[in-house]
N, C-alpha and C positions, 0 to 999 in steps of 0.2 A: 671206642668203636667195637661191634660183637665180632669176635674172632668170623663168623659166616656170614656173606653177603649173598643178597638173594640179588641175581641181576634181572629184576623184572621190578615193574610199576605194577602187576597187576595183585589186584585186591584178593583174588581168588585164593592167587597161591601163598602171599603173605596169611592169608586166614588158614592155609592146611598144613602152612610149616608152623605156626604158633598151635596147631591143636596139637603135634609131636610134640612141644614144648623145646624146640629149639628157638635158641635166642640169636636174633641176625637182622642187620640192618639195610635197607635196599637201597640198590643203585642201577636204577634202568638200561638196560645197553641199548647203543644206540648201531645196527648193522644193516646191511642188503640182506632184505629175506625174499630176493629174487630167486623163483625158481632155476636152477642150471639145466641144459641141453640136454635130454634123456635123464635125468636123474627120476629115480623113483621114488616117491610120496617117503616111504620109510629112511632110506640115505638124506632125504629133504631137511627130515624133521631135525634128527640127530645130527644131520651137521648146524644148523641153528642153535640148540641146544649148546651144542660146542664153540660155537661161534662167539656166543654172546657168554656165554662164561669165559671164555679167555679176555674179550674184549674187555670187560672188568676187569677182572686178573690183574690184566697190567698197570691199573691202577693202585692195585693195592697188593705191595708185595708183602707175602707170605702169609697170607689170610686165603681161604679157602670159599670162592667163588661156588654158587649155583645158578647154573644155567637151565631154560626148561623151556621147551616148545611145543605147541599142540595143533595137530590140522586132523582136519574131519576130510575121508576120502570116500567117495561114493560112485562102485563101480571102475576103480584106480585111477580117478580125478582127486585133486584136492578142489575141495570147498572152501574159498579162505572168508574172511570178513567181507560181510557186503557195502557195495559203497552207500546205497539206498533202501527206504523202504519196500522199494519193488524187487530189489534185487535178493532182498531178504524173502521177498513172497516168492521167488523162482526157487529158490536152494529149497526152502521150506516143502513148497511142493514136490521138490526131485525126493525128498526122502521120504514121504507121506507114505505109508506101509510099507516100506523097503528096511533090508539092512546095510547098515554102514561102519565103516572101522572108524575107530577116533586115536590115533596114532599121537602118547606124548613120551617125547624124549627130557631126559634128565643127566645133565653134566654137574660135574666135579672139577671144577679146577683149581692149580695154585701155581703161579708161577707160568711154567711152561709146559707144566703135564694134566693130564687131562682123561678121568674114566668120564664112559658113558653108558645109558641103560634106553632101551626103545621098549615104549612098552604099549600095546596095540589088544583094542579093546572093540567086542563088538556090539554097539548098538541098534534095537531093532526099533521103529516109530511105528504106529498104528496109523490106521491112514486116518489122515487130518482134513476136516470140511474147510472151503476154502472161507470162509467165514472166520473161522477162528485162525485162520494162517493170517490174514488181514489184521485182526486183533492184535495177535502176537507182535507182529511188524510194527506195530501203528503205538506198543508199548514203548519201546524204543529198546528193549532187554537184547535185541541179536545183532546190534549195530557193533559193538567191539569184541563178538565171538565169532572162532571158525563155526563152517556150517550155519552161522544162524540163529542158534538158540543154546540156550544154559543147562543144563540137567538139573542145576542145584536151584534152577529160581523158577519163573512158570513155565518154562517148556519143560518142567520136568513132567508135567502131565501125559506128553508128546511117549514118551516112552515106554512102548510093552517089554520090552526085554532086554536086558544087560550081560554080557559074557564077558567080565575081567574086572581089572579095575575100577571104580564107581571115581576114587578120587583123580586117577590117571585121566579120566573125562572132564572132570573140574577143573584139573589142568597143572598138578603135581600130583605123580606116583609117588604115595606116601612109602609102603613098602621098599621101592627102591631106592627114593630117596634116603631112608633109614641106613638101607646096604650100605650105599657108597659112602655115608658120613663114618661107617661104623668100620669099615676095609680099610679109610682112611686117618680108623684111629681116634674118630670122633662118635662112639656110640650115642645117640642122644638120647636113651636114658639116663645115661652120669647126670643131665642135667634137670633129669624130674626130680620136685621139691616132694617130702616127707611129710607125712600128713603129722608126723611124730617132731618135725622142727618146726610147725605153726603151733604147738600145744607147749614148745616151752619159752 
């Protein structure tokens, strides 16, 4: 088993923790990502984040869990996953030339302790003809994303301008991700391969 567990199924972030070359094997957490009574989109996130890395945690003692949660907030609404193709044509249209934050949290846990990092990025859309927002929908690509749409697949089209993170949007902050393994004692380049030990 890899010393780091990634607590997600999702394919996005397994594909951005393998471009760091960390090595780690996944185990989806299973929680309420019920919003709470006045809670703000950013306390939302991060407590998810944390939520679902402990959840794991306690499966696996003394291995080093990551947690990670992403919602898209527009105007201090969350946008979460839509249920439908129409519902995807409504989100799509609220951000059609508008800016919106895309808010991902990243936990650290092992055991019973637990860092975390909020990291909040703003994206701007050009505004979209209702034609291609149809298209979009009708791909099936916004059905298990906040907001709607992917930056990394064809909605990346959707996008005039980016301020932060590009991978915190794809939906693990590489940079911080790196921090907390490296705070924790886990830098992950110890684990980058030598281009000088494939040559002998």
């Amino acid at each position: 088993m890899a010393s780091i567990i990634l607590a997600s199924a999702s394919p996005r972030r397994a594909e951005l923790l393998t471009q760091i070359g960390v090595p780690f094997a996944m185990h989806p957490a299973h929680i309420d990502e019920s919003t709470r009574a006045s809670e703000v989109p950013g306390d939302y996130v991060e407590r998810l984040a944390r939520e679902k890395a402990l959840a794991v945690s306690a499966h696996f003692p003394g291995k080093w869990v990551l947690g990670s949660d992403t919602s898209v907030v527009l105007d201090g609404a969350i946008l979460g996953k839509p249920s439908d193709e129409a519902d995807a044509e409504t989100m799509l249209a609220s951000l059609s030339g508008k800016t919106h934050q895309v808010m991902t949290a990243i936990a650290l846990a092992r055991d019973d302790g637990c860092e975390s990092r909020l990291v909040t990025t703003e994206v701007t859309f050009r505004v979209l003809s209702k034609s291609e927002i149809v298209a979009y929908a009708a791909s099936g690509e916004p059905m298990d994303k906040a907001g709607s749409y992917g930056i990394q697949g064809l909605g990346g089209i959707f996008v005039k301008e980016i301020k932060g993170s590009y991978s915190a949007v794809v939906g693990l902050p590489l940079q911080e991700t790196a921090a907390l393994l490296a705070d924790a004692g886990y830098p992950v380049w110890k684990h980058w391969s030598s281009s000088r030990e494939s040559q002998t």
